[in-house]
MOPAC internal coordinates of N, CA, C and O (Angstrom, degrees):
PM7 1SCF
backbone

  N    0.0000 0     0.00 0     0.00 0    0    0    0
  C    1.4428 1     0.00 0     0.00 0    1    0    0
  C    1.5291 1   109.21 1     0.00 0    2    1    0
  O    1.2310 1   124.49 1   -42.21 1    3    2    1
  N    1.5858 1   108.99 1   137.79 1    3    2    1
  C    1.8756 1   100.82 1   160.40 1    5    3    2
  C    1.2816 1   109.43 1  -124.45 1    6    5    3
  O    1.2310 1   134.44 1   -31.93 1    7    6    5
  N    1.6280 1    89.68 1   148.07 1    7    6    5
  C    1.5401 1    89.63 1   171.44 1    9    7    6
  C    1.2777 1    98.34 1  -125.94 1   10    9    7
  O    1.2310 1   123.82 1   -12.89 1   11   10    9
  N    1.5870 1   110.28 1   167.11 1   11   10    9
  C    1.2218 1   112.39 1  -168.22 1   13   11   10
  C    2.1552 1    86.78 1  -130.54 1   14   13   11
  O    1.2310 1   133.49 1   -36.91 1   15   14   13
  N    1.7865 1    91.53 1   143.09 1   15   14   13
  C    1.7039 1    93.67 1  -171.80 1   17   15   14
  C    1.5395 1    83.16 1  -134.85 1   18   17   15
  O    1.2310 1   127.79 1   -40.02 1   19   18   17
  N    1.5582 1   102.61 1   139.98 1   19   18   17
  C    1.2422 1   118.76 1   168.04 1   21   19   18
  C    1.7040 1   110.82 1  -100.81 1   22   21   19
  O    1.2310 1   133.76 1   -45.34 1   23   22   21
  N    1.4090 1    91.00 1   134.66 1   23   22   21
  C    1.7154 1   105.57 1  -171.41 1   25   23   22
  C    1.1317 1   125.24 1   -74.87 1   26   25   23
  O    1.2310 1   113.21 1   -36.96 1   27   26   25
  N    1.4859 1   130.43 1   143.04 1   27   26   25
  C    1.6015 1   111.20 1   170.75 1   29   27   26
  C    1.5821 1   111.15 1  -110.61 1   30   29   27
  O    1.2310 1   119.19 1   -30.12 1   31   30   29
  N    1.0379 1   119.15 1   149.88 1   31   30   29
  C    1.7464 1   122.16 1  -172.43 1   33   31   30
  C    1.4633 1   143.62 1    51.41 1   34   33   31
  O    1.2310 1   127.55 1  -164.54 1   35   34   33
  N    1.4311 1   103.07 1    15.46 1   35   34   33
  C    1.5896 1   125.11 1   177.06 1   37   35   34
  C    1.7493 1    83.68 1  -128.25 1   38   37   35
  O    1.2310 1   141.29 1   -31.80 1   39   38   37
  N    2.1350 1    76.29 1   148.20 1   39   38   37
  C    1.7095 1    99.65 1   164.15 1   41   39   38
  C    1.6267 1   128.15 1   -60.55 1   42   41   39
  O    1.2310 1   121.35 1   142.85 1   43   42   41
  N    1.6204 1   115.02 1   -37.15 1   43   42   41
  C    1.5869 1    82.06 1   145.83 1   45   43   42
  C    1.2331 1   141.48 1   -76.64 1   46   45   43
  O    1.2310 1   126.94 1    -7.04 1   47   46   45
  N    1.1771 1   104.25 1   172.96 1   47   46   45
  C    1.4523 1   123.42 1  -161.58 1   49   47   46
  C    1.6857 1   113.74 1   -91.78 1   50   49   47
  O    1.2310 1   134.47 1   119.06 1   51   50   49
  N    1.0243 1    89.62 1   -60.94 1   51   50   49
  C    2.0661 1   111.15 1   161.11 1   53   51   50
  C    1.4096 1   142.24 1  -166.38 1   54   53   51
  O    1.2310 1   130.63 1   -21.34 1   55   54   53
  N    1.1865 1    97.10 1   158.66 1   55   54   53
  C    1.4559 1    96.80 1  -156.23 1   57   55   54
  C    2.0623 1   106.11 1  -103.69 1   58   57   55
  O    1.2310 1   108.19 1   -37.68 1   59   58   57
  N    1.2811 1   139.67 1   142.32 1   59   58   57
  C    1.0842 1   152.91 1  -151.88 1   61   59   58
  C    1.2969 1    93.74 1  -136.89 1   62   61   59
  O    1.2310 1   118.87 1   -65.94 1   63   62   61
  N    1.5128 1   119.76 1   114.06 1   63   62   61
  C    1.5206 1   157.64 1  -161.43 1   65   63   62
  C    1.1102 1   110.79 1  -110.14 1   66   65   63
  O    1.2310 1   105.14 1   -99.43 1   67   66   65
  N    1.7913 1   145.11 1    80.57 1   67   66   65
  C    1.3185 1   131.39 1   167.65 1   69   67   66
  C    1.4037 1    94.50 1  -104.24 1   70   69   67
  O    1.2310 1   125.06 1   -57.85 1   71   70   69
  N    1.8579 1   107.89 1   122.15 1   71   70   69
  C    1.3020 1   116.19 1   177.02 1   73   71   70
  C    1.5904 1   102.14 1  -125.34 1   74   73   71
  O    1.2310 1   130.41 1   -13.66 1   75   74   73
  N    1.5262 1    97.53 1   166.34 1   75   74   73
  C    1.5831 1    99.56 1  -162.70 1   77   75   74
  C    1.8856 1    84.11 1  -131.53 1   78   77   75
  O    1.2310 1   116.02 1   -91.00 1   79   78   77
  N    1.4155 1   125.16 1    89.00 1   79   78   77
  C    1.1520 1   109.77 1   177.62 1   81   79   78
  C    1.4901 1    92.11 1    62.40 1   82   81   79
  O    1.2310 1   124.54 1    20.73 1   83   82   81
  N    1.7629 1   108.88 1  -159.27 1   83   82   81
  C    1.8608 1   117.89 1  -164.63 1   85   83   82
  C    1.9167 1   102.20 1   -75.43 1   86   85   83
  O    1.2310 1   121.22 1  -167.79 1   87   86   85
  N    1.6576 1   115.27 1    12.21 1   87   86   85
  C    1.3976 1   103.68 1  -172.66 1   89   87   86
  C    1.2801 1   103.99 1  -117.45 1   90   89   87
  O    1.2310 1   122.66 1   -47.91 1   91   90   89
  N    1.6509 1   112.51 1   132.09 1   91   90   89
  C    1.4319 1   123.51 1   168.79 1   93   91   90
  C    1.3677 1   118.61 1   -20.91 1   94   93   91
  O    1.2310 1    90.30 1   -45.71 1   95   94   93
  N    1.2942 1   166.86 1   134.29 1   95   94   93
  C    1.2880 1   145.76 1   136.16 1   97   95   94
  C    1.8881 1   107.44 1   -74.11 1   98   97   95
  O    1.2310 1   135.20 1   124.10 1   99   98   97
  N    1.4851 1    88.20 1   -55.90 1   99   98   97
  C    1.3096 1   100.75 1  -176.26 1  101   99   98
  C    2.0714 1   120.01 1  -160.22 1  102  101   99
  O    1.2310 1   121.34 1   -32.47 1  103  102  101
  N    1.0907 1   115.04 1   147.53 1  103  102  101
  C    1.2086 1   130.16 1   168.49 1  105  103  102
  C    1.6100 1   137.05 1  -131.15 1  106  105  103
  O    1.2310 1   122.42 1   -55.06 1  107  106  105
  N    1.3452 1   112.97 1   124.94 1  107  106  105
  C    1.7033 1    98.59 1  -165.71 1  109  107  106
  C    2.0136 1    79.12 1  -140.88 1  110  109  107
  O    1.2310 1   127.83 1   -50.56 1  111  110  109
  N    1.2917 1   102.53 1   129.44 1  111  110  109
  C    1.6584 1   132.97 1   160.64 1  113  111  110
  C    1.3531 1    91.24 1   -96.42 1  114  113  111
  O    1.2310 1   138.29 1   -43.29 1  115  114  113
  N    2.0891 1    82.15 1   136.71 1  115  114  113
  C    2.0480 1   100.10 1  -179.54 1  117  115  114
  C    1.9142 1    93.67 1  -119.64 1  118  117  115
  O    1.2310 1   128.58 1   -75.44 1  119  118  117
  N    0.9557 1   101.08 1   104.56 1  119  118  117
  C    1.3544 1   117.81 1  -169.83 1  121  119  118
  C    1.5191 1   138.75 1    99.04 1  122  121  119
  O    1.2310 1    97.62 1    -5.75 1  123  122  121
  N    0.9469 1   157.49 1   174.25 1  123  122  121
  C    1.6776 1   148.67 1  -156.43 1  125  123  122
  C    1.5081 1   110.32 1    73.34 1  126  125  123
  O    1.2310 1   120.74 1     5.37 1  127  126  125
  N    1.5920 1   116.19 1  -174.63 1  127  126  125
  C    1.4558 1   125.47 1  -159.11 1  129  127  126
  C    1.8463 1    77.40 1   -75.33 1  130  129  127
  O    1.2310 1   125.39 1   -74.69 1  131  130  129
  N    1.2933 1   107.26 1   105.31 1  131  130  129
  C    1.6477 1   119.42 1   141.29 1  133  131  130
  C    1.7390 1   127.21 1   -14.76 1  134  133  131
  O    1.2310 1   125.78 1    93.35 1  135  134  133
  N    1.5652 1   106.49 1   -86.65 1  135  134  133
  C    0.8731 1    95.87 1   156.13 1  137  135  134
  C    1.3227 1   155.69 1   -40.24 1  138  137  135
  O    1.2310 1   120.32 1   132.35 1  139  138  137
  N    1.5804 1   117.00 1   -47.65 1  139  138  137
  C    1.4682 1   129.78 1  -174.75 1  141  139  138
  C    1.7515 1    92.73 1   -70.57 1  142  141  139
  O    1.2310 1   116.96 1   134.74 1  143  142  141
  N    1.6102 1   123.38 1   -45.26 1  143  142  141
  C    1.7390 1   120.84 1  -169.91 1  145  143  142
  C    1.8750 1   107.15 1   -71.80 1  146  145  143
  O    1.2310 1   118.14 1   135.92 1  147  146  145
  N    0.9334 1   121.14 1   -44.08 1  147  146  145
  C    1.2376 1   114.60 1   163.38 1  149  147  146
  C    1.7392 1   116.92 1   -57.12 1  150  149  147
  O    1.2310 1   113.41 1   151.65 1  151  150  149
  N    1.4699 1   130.07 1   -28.35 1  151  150  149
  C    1.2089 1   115.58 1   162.73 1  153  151  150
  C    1.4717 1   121.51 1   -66.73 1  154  153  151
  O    1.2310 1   114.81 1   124.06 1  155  154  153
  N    1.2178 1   127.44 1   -55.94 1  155  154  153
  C    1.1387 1   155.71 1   160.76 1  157  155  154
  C    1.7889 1    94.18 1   -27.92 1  158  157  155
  O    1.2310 1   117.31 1   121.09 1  159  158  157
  N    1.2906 1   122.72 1   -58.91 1  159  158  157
  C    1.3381 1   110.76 1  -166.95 1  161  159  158
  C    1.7345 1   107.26 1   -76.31 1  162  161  159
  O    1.2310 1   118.75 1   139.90 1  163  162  161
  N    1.4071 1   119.99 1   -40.10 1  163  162  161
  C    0.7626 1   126.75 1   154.51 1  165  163  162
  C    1.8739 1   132.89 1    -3.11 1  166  165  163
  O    1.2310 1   135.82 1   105.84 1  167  166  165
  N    1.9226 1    86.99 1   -74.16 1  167  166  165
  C    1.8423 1   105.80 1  -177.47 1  169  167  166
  C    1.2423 1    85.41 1   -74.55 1  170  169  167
  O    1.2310 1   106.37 1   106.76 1  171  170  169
  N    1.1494 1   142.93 1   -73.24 1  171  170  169
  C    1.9696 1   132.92 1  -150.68 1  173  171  170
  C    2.0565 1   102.11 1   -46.83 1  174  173  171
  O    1.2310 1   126.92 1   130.59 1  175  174  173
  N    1.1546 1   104.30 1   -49.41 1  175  174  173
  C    1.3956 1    97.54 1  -157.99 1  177  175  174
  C    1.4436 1   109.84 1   -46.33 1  178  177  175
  O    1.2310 1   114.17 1   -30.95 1  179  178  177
  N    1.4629 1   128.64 1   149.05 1  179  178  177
  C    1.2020 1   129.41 1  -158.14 1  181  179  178
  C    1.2824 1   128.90 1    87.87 1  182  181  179
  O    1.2310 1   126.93 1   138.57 1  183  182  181
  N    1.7493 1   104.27 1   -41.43 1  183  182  181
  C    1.6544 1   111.94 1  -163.85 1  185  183  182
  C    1.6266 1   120.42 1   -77.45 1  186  185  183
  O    1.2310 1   104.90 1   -26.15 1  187  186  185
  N    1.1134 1   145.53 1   153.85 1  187  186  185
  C    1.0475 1   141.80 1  -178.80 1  189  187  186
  C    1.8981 1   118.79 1   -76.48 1  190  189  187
  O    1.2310 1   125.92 1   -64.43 1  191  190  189
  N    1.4354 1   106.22 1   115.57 1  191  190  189
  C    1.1467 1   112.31 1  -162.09 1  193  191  190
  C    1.9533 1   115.02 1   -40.35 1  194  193  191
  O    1.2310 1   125.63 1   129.35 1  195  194  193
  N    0.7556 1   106.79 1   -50.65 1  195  194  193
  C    1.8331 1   107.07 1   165.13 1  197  195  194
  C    1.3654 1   106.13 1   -35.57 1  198  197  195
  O    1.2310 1   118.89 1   122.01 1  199  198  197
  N    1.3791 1   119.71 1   -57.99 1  199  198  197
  C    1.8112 1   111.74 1  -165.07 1  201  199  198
  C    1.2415 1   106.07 1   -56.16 1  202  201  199
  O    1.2310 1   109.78 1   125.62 1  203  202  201
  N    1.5440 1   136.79 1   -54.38 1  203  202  201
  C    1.1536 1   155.97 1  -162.22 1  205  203  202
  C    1.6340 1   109.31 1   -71.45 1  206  205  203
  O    1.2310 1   123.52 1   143.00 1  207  206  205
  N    1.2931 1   110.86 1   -37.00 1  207  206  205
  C    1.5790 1   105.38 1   173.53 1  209  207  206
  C    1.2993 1    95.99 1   -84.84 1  210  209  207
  O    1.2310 1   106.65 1   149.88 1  211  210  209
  N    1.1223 1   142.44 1   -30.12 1  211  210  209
  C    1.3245 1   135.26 1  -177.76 1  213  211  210
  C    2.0500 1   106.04 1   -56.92 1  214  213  211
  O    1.2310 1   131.26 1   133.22 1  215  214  213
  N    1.3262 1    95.88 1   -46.78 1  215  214  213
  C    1.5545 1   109.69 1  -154.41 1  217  215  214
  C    2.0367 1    82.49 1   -75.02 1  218  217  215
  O    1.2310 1   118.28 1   145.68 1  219  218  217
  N    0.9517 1   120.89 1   -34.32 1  219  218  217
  C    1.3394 1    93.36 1  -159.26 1  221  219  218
  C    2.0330 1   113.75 1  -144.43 1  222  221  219
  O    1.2310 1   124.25 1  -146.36 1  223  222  221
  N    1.4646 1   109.44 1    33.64 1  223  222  221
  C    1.1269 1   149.73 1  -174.52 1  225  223  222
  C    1.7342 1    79.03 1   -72.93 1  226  225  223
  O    1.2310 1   120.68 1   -42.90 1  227  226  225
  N    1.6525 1   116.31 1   137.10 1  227  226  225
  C    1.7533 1    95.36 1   143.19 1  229  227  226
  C    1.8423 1   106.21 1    93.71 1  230  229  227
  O    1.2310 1   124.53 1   149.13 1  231  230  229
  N    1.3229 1   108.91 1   -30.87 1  231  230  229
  C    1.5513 1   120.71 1   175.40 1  233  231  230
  C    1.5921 1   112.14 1   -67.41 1  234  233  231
  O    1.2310 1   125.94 1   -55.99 1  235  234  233
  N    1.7655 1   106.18 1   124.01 1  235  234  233
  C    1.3328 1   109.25 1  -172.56 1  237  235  234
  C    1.6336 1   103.99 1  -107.00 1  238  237  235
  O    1.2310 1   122.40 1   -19.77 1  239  238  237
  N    1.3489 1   113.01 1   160.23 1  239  238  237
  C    1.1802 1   129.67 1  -154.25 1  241  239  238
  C    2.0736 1    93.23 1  -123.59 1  242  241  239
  O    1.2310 1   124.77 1   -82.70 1  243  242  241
  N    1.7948 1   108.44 1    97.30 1  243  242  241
  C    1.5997 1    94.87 1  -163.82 1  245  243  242
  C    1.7399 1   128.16 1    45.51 1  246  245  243
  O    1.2310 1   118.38 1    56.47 1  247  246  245
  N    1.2490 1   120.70 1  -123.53 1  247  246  245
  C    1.3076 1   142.45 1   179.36 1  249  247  246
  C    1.8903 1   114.97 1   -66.62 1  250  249  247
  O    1.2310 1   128.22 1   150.08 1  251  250  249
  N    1.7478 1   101.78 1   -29.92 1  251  250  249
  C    1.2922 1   104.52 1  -151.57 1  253  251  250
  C    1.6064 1    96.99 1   -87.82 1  254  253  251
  O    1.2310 1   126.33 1    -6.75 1  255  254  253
  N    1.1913 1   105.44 1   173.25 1  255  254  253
  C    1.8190 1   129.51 1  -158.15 1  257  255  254
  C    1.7314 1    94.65 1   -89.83 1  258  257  255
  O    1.2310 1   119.88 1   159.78 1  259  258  257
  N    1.7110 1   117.84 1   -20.22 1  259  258  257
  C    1.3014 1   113.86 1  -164.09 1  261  259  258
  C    1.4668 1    93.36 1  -149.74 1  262  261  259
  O    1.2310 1   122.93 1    -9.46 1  263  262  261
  N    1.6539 1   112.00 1   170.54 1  263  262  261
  C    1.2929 1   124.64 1  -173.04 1  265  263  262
  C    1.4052 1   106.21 1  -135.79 1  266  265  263
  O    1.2310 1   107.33 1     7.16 1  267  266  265
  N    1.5994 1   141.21 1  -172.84 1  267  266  265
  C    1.1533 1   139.22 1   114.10 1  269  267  266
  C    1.3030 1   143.08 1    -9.22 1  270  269  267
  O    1.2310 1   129.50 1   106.39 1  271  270  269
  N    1.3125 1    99.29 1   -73.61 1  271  270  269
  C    1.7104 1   120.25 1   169.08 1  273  271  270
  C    1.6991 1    93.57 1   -59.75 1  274  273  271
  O    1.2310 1   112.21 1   120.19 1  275  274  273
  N    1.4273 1   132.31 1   -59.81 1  275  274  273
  C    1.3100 1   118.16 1  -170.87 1  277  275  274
  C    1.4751 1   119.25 1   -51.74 1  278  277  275
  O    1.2310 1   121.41 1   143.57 1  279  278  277
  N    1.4131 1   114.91 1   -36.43 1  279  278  277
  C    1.5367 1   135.76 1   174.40 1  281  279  278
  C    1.5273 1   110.19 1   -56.40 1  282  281  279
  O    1.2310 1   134.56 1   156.88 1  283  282  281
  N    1.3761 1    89.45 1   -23.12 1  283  282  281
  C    1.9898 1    84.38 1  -162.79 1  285  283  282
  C    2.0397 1    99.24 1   -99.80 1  286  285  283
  O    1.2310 1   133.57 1   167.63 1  287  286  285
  N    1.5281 1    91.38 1   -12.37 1  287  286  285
  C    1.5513 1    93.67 1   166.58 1  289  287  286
  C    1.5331 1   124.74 1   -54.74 1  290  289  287
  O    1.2310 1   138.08 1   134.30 1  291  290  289
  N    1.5689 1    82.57 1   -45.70 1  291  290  289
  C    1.9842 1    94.45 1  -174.79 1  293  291  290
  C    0.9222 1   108.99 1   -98.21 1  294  293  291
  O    1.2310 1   109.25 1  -172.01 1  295  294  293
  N    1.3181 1   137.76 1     7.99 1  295  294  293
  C    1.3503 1   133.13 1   150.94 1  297  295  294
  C    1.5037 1   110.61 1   -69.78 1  298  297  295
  O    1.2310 1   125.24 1   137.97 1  299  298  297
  N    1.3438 1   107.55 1   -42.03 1  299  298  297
  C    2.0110 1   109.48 1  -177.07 1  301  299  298
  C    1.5425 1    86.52 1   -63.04 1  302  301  299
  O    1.2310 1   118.83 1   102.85 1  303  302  301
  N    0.8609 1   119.83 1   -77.15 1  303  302  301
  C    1.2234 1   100.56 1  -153.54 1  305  303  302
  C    2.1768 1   132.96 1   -60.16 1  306  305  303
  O    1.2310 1   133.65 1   170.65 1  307  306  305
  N    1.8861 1    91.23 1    -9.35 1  307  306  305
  C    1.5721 1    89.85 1  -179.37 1  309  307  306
  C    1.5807 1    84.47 1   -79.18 1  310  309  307
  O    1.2310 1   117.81 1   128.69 1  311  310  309
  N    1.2844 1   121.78 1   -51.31 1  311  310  309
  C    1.8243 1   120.65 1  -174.54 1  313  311  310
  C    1.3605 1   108.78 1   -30.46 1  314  313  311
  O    1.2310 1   120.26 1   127.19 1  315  314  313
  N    1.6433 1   117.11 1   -52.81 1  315  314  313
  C    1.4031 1   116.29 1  -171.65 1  317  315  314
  C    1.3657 1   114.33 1   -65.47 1  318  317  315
  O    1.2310 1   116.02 1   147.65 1  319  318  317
  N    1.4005 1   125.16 1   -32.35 1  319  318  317
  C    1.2816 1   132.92 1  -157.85 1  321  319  318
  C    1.9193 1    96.21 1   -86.86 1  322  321  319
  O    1.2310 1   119.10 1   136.46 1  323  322  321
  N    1.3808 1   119.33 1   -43.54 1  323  322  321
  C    0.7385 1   107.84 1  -164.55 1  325  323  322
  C    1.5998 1   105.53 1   -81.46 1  326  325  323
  O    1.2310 1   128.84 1   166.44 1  327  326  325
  N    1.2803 1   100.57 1   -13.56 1  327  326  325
  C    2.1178 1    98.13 1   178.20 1  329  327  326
  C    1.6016 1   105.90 1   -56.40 1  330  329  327
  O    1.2310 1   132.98 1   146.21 1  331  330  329
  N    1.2524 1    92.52 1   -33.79 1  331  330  329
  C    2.1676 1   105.94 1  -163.62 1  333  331  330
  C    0.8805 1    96.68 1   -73.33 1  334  333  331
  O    1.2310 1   106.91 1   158.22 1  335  334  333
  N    1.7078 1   141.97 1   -21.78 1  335  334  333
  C    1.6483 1   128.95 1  -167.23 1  337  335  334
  C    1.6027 1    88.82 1   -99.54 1  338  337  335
  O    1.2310 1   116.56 1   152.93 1  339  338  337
  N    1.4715 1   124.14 1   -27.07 1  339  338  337
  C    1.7058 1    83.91 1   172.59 1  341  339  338
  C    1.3127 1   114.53 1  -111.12 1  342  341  339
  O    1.2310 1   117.14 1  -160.67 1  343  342  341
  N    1.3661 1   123.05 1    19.33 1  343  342  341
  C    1.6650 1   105.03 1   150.59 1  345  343  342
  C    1.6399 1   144.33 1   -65.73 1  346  345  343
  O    1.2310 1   120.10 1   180.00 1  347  346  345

């Protein structure tokens, strides 16, 4: 399944959720530092969605209240939630 979550207060825009059950399949951010979100999507894929919100839940971006990595927290988890309502 993908879901796609729109971000609040980071330069990307949104983030695209292919989860397999609690394991990454895949993730791609459409806007923000390029480079650094393609690394980032990179290490998660594979990993089990818990480790990854764990690892980077809470991460601030300079001044701001939220980050990328924080964005991509609540995305695992609306992705996960929403896989469980249509099984």
């Amino acid at each position: 399944m993908t879901y796609e979550y729109q971000t609040s207060g980071t330069c990307a825009k949104r983030i695209r959720v292919e989860l397999d059950g609690k394991r990454i399949r895949h993730i791609e951010f459409e806007g923000g530092c390029n480079g650094n979100l393609q690394g980032i999507s990179r290490l998660v894929e594979g990993m089990d969605i818990d480790d990854v919100i764990e690892r980077v839940q809470g991460t601030h971006c300079g001044a701001k209240d939220t980050s990328c990595p924080d964005q991509l927290a609540n995305a695992l988890r609306e992705a996960y939630e929403a896989e469980q309502k249509e099984a």
